[in-house]
C-alpha positions as CSV (number, residue, x, y, z in Angstrom):
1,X,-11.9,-13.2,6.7
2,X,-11.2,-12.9,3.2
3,X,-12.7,-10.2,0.9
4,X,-12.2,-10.4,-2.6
5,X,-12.4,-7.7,-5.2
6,X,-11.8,-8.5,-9.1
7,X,-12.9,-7.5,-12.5
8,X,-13.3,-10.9,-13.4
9,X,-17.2,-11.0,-13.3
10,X,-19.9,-13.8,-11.8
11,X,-19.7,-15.5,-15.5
12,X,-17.6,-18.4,-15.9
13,X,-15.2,-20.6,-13.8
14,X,-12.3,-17.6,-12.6
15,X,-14.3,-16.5,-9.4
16,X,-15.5,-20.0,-8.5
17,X,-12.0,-21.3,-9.0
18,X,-9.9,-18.5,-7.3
19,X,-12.8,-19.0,-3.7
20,X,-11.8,-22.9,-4.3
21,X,-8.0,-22.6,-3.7
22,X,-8.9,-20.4,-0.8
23,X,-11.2,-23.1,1.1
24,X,-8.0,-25.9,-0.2
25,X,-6.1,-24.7,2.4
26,X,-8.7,-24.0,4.7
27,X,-12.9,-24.3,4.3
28,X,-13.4,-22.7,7.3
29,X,-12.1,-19.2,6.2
30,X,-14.8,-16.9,5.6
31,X,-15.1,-15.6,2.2
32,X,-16.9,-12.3,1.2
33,X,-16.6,-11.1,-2.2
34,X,-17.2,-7.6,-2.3
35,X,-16.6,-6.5,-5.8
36,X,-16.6,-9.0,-9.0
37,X,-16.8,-6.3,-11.1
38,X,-14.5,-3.6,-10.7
39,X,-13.7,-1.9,-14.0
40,X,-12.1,-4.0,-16.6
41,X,-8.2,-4.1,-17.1
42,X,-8.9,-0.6,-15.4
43,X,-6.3,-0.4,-12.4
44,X,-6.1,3.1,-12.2
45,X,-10.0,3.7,-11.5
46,X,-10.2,0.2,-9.6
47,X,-7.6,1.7,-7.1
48,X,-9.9,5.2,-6.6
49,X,-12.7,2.5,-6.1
50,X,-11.4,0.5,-3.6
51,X,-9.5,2.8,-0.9
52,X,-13.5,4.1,0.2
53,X,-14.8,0.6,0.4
54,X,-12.3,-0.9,2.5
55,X,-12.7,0.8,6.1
56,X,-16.0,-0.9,6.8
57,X,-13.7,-4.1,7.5
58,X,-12.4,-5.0,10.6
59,X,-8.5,-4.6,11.1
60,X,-7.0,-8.2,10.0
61,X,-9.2,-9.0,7.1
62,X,-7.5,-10.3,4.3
63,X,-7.9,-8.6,0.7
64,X,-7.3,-10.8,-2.1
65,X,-7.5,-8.0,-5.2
66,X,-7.1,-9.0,-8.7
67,X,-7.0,-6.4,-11.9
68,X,-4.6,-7.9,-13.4
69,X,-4.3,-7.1,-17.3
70,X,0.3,-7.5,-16.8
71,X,-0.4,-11.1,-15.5
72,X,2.6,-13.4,-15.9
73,X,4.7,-10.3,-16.8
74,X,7.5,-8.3,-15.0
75,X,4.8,-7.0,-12.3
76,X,6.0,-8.5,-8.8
77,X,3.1,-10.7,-6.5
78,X,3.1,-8.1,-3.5
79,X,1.2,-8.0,-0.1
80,X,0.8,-5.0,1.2
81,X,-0.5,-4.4,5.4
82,X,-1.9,-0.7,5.7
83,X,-3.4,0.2,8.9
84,X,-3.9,-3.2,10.0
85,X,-5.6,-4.7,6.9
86,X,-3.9,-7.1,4.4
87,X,-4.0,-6.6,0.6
88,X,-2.8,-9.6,-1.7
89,X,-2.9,-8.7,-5.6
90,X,-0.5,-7.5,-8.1
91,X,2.6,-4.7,-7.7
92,X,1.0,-2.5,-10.9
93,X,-1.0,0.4,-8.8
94,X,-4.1,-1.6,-7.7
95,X,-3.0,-0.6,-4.0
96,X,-1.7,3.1,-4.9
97,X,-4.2,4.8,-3.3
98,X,-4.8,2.5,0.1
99,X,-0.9,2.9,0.7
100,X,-1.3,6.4,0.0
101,X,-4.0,7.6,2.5
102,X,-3.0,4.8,5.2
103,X,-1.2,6.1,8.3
104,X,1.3,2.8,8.5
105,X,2.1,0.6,5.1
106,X,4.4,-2.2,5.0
107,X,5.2,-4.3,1.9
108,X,6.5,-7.7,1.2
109,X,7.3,-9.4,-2.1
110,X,6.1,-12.8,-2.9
111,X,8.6,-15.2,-3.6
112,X,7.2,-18.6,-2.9
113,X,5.5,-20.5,-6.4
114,X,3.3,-23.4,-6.0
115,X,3.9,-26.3,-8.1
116,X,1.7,-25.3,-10.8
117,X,1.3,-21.7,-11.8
118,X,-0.5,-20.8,-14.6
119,X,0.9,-18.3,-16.7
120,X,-2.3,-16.3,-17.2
121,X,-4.6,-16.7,-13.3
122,X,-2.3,-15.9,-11.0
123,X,-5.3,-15.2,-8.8
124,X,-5.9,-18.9,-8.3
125,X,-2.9,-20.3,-8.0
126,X,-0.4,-17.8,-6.5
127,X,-2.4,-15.3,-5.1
128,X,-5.4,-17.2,-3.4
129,X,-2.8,-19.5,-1.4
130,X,-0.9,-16.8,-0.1
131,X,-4.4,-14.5,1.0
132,X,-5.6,-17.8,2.5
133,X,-1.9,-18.4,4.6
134,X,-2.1,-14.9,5.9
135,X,-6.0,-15.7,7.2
136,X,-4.6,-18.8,9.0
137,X,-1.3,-17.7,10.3
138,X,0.1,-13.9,9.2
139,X,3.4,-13.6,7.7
140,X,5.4,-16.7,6.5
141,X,9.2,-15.3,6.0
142,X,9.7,-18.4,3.8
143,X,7.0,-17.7,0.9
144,X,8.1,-13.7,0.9
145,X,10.2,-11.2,2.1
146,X,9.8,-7.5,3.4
147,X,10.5,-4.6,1.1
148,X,10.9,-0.7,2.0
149,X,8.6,-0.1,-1.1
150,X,7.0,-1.5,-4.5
151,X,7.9,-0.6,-7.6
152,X,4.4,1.0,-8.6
153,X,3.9,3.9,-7.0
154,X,2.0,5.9,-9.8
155,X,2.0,9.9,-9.9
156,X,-2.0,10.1,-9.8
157,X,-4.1,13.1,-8.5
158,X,-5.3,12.6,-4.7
159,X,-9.1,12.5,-6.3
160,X,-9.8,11.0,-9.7
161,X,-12.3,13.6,-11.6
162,X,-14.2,10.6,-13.8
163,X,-16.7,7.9,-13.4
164,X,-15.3,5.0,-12.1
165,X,-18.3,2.8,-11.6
166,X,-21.9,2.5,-12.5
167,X,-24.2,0.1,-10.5
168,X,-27.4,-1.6,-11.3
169,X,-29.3,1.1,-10.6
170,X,-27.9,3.2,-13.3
171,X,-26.3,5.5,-10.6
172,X,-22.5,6.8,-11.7
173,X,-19.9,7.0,-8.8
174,X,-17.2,9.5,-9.2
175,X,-13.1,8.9,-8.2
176,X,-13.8,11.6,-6.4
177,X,-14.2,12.2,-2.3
178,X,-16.9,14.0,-1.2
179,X,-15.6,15.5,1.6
180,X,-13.4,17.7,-1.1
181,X,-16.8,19.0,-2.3
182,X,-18.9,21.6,-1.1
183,X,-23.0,20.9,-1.3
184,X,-23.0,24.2,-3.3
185,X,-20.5,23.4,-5.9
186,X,-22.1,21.4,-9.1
187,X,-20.1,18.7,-11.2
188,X,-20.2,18.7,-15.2
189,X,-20.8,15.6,-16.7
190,X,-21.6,15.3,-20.5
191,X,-22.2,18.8,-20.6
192,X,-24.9,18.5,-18.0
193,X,-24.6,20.5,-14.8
194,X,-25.6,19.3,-12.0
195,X,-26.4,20.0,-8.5
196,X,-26.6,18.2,-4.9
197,X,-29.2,17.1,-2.7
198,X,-28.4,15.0,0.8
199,X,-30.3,12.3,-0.6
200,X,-33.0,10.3,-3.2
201,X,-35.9,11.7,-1.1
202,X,-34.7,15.4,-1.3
203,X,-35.9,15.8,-4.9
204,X,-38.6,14.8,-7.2
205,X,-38.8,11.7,-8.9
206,X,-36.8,11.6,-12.1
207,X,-34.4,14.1,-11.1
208,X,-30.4,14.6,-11.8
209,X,-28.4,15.4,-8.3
210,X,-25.2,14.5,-7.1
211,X,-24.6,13.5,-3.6
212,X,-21.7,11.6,-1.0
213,X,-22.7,8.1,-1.0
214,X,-22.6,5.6,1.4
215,X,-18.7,4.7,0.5
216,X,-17.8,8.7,1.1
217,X,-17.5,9.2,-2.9
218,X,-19.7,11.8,-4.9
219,X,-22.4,9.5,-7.2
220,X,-24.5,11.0,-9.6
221,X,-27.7,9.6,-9.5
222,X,-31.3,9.9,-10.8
223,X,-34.4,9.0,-8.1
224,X,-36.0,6.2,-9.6
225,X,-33.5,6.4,-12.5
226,X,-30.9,6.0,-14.4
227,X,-28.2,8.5,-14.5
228,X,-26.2,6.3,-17.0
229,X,-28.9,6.4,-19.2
230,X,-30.2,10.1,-18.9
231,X,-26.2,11.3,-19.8
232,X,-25.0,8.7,-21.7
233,X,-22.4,8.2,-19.6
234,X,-19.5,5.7,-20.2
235,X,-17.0,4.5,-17.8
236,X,-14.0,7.1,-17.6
237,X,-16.3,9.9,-18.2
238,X,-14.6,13.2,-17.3
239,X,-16.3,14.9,-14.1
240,X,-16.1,18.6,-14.0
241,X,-16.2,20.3,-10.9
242,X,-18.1,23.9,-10.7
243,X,-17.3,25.8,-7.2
244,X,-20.2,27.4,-5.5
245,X,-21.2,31.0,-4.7
């Protein structure tokens, strides 16, 4: 299986054609896409995003992840195998945090180039071909070589205190893991304090609460709201944390 997780959206060709050079090499390979909108250029809150939503995958799956903003610069095409799963993507942080908080991380370097390779979507041509090889046969010594580590390894806290994502519902998720919170502590956000509840049913419609969502991050929500729209909250938001009594 592949999984794919980008920023570029569901609007025009770049998702359609990046699945396409996957089913080139083989239409059999199954092809989720899990996000197509992780945060924009944003590699730093895509990478705090990510790490949570990746364990509900069986070991072998094949990660083809693309925030890519450096594309055709000096950023290296990397793989990266952390406990058994596969990541394909760009060498500029995108995979900081899975490397980090695996228990075994190898890395590779990509060297092999197809025949055309656009400057500006190495996602289709470079990255897709390579995600798709590793679904079909693992490792191929002749298209990249094994490296003791990647250049980006970026100095970030272990829990990112802002809002990295916002879904259709309005609700705000956090770069921060719930299980670092206590259910008495209260988080900050536009200078609105707020409190937890276990889940939407636990308080009265139209209310504020945080709580650890489904992925292990705190989200700040409203039942049968929007939180977005009740705090004016933008991505990057700064989250406050408040320690119980």
């Amino acid at each position: 299986m592949i999984v794919i997780a980008t920023d570029f959206g569901i609007d025009g060709p770049y998702l359609g054609q990046m699945i396409a050079a996957i089913y080139a090499q083989n239409n059999q390979i199954p092809v989720v896409t899990l996000f197509s909108d992780l945060p924009t250029y944003d590699i730093k809150a895509s990478a705090y995003l990510l790490e949570p939503h990746i364990n509900f995958f069986q070991q072998g799956t094949v990660f083809l992840c693309v925030v890519d903003p450096g594309v055709g610069g000096s950023r290296l095409p990397i793989v990266v195998k952390a406990d058994g799963r596969w990541f394909v993507g760009p060498d500029n942080g995108l995979f900081a945090m899975i490397a980090r908080r695996a228990k075994l991380v190898s890395y590779w370097v990509i060297s092999w180039l197809p025949d055309q390779l656009s400057a500006s979507f190495h996602g289709r041509d470079l990255f897709a071909p390579i995600a798709a090889e590793l679904a079909l046969s693992g490792v191929n010594d002749k298209h990249m070589h094994a490296v003791e580590q990647v250049t980006s390894d970026p100095s970030w806290p272990e829990d990112l205190s802002e809002v990295v994502y916002a879904d259709r519902y309005g609700n705000a998720i956090t770069g921060i893991r719930a299980l670092t919170l206590d259910n008495s502590d209260r988080l900050i956000v536009n200078g609105t304090e707020i409190s937890s509840a276990r889940t939407f049913s636990e308080v009265a419609v139209g209310e504020l609460f945080w709580y650890e969502n489904s992925n292990g991050l705190a989200e700040i929500a409203v039942n049968k709201g929007s939180a977005v729209a009740a705090l004016e909250i933008e991505l990057g938001a700064p989250v406050v944390r408040v320690l119980g009594t």
